[in-house]
Phi, psi and omega in degrees: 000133190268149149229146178280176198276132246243317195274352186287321173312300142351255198306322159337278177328295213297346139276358172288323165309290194311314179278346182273341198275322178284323197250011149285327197297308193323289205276315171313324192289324180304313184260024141103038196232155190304187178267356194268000194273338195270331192291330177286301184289350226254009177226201189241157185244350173211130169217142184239145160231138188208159175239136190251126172246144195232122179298086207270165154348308166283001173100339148356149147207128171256117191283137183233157173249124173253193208177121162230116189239108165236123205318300203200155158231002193311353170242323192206202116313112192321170185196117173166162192278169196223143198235134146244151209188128156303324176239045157293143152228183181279354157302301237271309200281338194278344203274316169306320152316298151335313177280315216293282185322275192332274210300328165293341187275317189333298166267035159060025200263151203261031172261140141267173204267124170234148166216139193239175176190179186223141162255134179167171187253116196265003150330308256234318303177103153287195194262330166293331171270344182283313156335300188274356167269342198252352170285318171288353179281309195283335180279337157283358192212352199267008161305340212236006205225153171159189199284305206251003136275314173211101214247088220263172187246156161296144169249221142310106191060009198238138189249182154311299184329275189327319183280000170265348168286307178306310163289359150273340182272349165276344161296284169267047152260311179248044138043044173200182194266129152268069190287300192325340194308307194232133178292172164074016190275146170306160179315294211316311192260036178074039180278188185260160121324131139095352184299328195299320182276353182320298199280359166284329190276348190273318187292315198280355158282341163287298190323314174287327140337295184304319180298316172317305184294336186259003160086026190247152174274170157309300197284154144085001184283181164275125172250104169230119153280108158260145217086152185188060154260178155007235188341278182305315180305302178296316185297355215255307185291316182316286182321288178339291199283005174240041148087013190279147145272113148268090167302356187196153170189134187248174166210180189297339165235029179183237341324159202244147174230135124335032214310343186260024167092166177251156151301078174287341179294337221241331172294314208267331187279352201243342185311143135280167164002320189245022173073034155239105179285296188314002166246044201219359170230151194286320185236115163273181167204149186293161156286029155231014125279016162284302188309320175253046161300163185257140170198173180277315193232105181273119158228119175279099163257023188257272189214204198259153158081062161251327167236121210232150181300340180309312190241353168336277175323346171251019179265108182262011158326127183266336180255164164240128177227128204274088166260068151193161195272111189111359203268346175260110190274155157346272206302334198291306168318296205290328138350278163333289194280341170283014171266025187068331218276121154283121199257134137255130172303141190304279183338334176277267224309278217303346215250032166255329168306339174282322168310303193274003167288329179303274196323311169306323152280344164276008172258322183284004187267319201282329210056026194242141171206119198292159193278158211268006183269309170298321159297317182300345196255333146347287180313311177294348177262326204287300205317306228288320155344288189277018185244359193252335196268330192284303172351277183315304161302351171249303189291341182274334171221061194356099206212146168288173171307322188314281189282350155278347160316303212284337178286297214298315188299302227264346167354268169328289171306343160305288201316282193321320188311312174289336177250023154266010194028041165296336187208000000 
């Protein structure tokens, strides 16, 4: 597992805050709302910090630091995922959080945005200490956390399992079955049908909508993914098996390209744990000549701040589609978009895993669960729907894409906000 250097890592977050804070200011002033509407939204209304001390193997006990961070609930119960990760801060989760409200407002969903971490290495963890840590996060959170408060998710490194510890352990904290507390849990345990593949499948009803727009097929397109975890490797897959060339796929120490496509099946049998391949082969290439491959379709799926105004210009992409948070900077978008190349914004690309965490908290309130064919075609109506409303809203008032997510997303959370007089 690769991590990046903690203060760069830093300095990172803190300007990723600063642009979700600027193209909120943008889009409120757009849709006619004060400076006091911006001033409520442009933070989180609650962060928890917290300290776990966890019982190691060795008798031991080591203290680890957590973060539960929620944006607005002015529509609902907060909604969004929990990472264990060596370099989270707390920019990153408020930011995140932040991104959470914007996909719920996106997909027209009764959320507000949260997001949580552990800071700690889960490499490092045996299976008993992983336990015993994620029992203590939920025993740490749970004033603030429930079905109609806070409803956290799988991240980074954190599985069904971890998410299935966390719901026993909020279950005898309220001496009652709480399946509704958390998403992402196994089938076993009241999970969804389709969540593990979601936010891959949700990125690939954008591609395709996006390809409509630029008049292009599927089959026979150019493809380069970066990254090739979770997410990329299925979207990697997706594509492959719907007629895509995938020409290019990174990982934390290389990439590899192709011009007549790679064998992705023969990649995904070969990947570890942690989505890394690229190193079982001799001739590689960097992730910043992956990025400027000539291709149809670029989806930056690794990590944020990947395309800058420094390489913008060298991007031959004709869509760029953001399935990670962040991978396109401010200045870079406008770049971009003055090249003609069609960006879907990450808050768009990313939000069918918050869609079928919806679906997975509407079953587990109903007790009824739908078959996984019914999910797919939700999901496939819910995308195309809000990725058809950011279209219209950048062509009607002629805006990138960028700030009509960010018009579309942040609405909603105005309105409820005002009509609770809150602003």
């Amino acid at each position: 597992m690769h991590y990046t250097d903690k203060s760069i890592n830093q300095e990172n977050n803190t300007k990723v805050l600063e642009s979700i804070r600027s193209i909120i200011h943008n889009a409120l002033k757009r849709l006619g709302y004060s400076e006091d509407m911006y001033n409520l939204l442009k933070d989180s209304q609650t962060r928890l910090k917290v300290k776990i001390p966890v019982k190691m193997d060795d008798g031991s006990t080591n203290v680890f630091t957590g973060y539960r961070i929620q944006h607005n609930n002015a529509i609902g119960p907060t909604k969004g995922g929990i990472k264990f990760h060596p370099n989270i801060s707390e920019d990153e989760i408020n930011a995140s959080a932040i991104w959470m409200s914007l996909k719920a407002g996106i997909m027209n969903l009764p959320f507000g945005g949260a997001k949580g971490g552990v800071i700690c290495d889960p490499r490092e963890l045996s299976y008993q200490e992983l336990e015993n840590l994620s029992r203590g996060y939920v025993r740490a959170i749970s004033q603030i956390s429930g079905p109609e408060k806070d409803i956290p998710a799988p991240e980074s490194y954190t599985t069904p399992q971890i998410m299935a510890w966390m719901m026993d352990e909020f279950s005898i904290i309220n001496e009652s079955n709480q399946k509704g507390f958390i998403t992402g849990k196994p089938l076993v345990l009241g999970g969804s049908h389709g969540h593990d593949t979601a936010t891959a499948k949700g990125i690939t009803i954008c591609i395709e909508e996006a390809l409509k727009k630029k008049g292009l097929e599927l089959k026979g397109a150019k493809v380069v993914v970066q990254g090739f975890g979770n997410v990329g490797s299925y979207l990697a897959k997706y594509l492959y098996d719907n007629g895509a060339k995938v020409i290019g796929i990174s990982d934390a120490h290389g990439a590899l390209y192709e011009e007549d496509g790679l064998d992705i099946d023969y990649l995904i049998d070969r990947r570890d744990s942690f989505g890394t391949v690229t190193t079982l082969f001799n001739h590689t290439i960097s992730n910043k000549d992956l990025l400027e491959l000539d291709c149809d379709i670029l989806v930056p799926a690794a990590v944020g701040n990947q395309i800058t105004e420094e390489n913008a210009d060298n991007i031959k992409a004709r869509i760029v589609v953001e399935a990670t948070d962040g991978p396109i900077t401010l200045n870079a978008t406008e770049i971009l978009t003055n090249k003609e190349i069609l960006i879907v914004p990450d808050i768009m690309a990313t939000a069918g895993g918050l869609t079928v965490s919806y679906f997975e908290w509407v079953q587990n309130r109903q007790g009824y669960y739908w078959p996984e064919a019914e999910i797919e075609e939700k999901l496939r109506r819910a995308m195309i729907e809000a990725i058809n409303n950011i279209f219209d809203t950048a062509e009607s008032r002629n805006i990138d894409m960028r700030l009509a997510a960010y018009m579309v997303g942040i609405r909603k959370i105005a309105e409820a906000t005002r009509y609770r007089g809150l602003v």
